[in-house]
C-alpha positions, 0 to 999 in steps of 0.5 A: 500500500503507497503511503502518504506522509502529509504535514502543516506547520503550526500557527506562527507570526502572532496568528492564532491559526494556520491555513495549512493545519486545516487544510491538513486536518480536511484532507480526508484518508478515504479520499486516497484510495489504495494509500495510507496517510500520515498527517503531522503537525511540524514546529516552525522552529528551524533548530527543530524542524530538520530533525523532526522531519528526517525522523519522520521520513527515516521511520514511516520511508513514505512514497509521498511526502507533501508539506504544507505552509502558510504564504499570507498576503498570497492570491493562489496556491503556491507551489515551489520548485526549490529550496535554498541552503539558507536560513534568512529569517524576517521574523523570528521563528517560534522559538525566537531563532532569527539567523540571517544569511547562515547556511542550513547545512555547511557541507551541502549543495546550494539548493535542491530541486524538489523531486514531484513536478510542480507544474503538474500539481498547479495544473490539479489545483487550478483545474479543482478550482482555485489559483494556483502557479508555480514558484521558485523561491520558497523564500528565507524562513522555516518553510524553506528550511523544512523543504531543503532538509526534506530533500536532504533526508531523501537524497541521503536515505536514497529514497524514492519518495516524491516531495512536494510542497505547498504555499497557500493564503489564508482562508476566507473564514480567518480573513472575515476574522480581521479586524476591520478597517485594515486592508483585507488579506487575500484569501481562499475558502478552505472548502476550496483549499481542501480540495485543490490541495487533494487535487495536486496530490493526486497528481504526483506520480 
């Protein structure tokens, strides 16, 4: 049985809720016929993040592996290309790491190319419904970290694993939450997320 390893981050950035642990906790088991699921909630914590995944990854060996963040102030789903060996933060993790321009790993490349082809995966978003295009820079922050030590871990293990990872907005239903008289957070209904996220992940092969 093919299994799927499914991960979100934690809420982080002063917000009480992450778009990508609901997502996470939407995408139904009996919707991947013929897999078994693993979901797991993934500290934003760059010391924390790398180990915990490997272990993760080293444990369950899964088929797939998709990873799911929060791009607040995005429009559509984000799907990234590559990630960068570099911790650059803006805002300090959750527990208050903030490097700026250190490498993630010493002795390692310069960026790794994630291994499921993006293209097809916002091909399944979009045609589920919602926006959806493919990115090449995942950024500086944990969500980067997370998937250079992704690759890392698979590469080392000389797995086979597919990994895949998605940025996405908040939901409509955290953006009707702001307060108002600020300008108002582009967003997507997490019905929609669910279910383009379901999409993409069909879509790897």
């Amino acid at each position: 049985m093919k299994k799927i390893l499914i991960t979100a981050f934690e809420p982080f950035g002063g917000r009480g809720r992450n778009p990508a642990l609901e997502v996470m906790a939407g995408l139904k088991p009996a919707a991947f016929k013929g897999c078994r699921v693993y979901r797991e909630k993934m500290p934003v914590s760059g010391k924390a993040v790398g180990g915990r995944l490997a272990a993760l990854i080293s444990k369950l060996k899964p088929d797939q592996l998709v990873c799911l963040g929060l791009a607040a102030g995005e429009t559509g789903i984000r799907v990234e290309r590559f990630a960068l060996n570099i911790q650059d933060y803006a805002i300090k993790d959750n527990s208050g790491y903030m490097p700026e321009g250190k490498p993630i790993a010493v002795v390692g490349p310069a960026a790794y190319f994630v291994n499921a082809d993006p293209l097809k995966l916002a091909a399944a978003a979009r045609k589920a419904g919602a926006p959806a295009y493919v990115s090449n820079h995942a950024g500086g922050y944990v969500c980067n970290h997370l998937m250079y030590e992704a690759m890392r871990a698979i590469t080392a293990g000389g797995l086979k694993t597919k990994f895949a990872f998605l940025h996405l907005p908040i939901t409509t239903e955290m953006a009707l939450l702001e307060k108002p008289g600020r300008g108002v957070s582009p967003s997507l209904p997490l019905a929609l997320l669910v279910k383009a996220v379901a999409a993409a992940i069909k879509a790897i092969k």
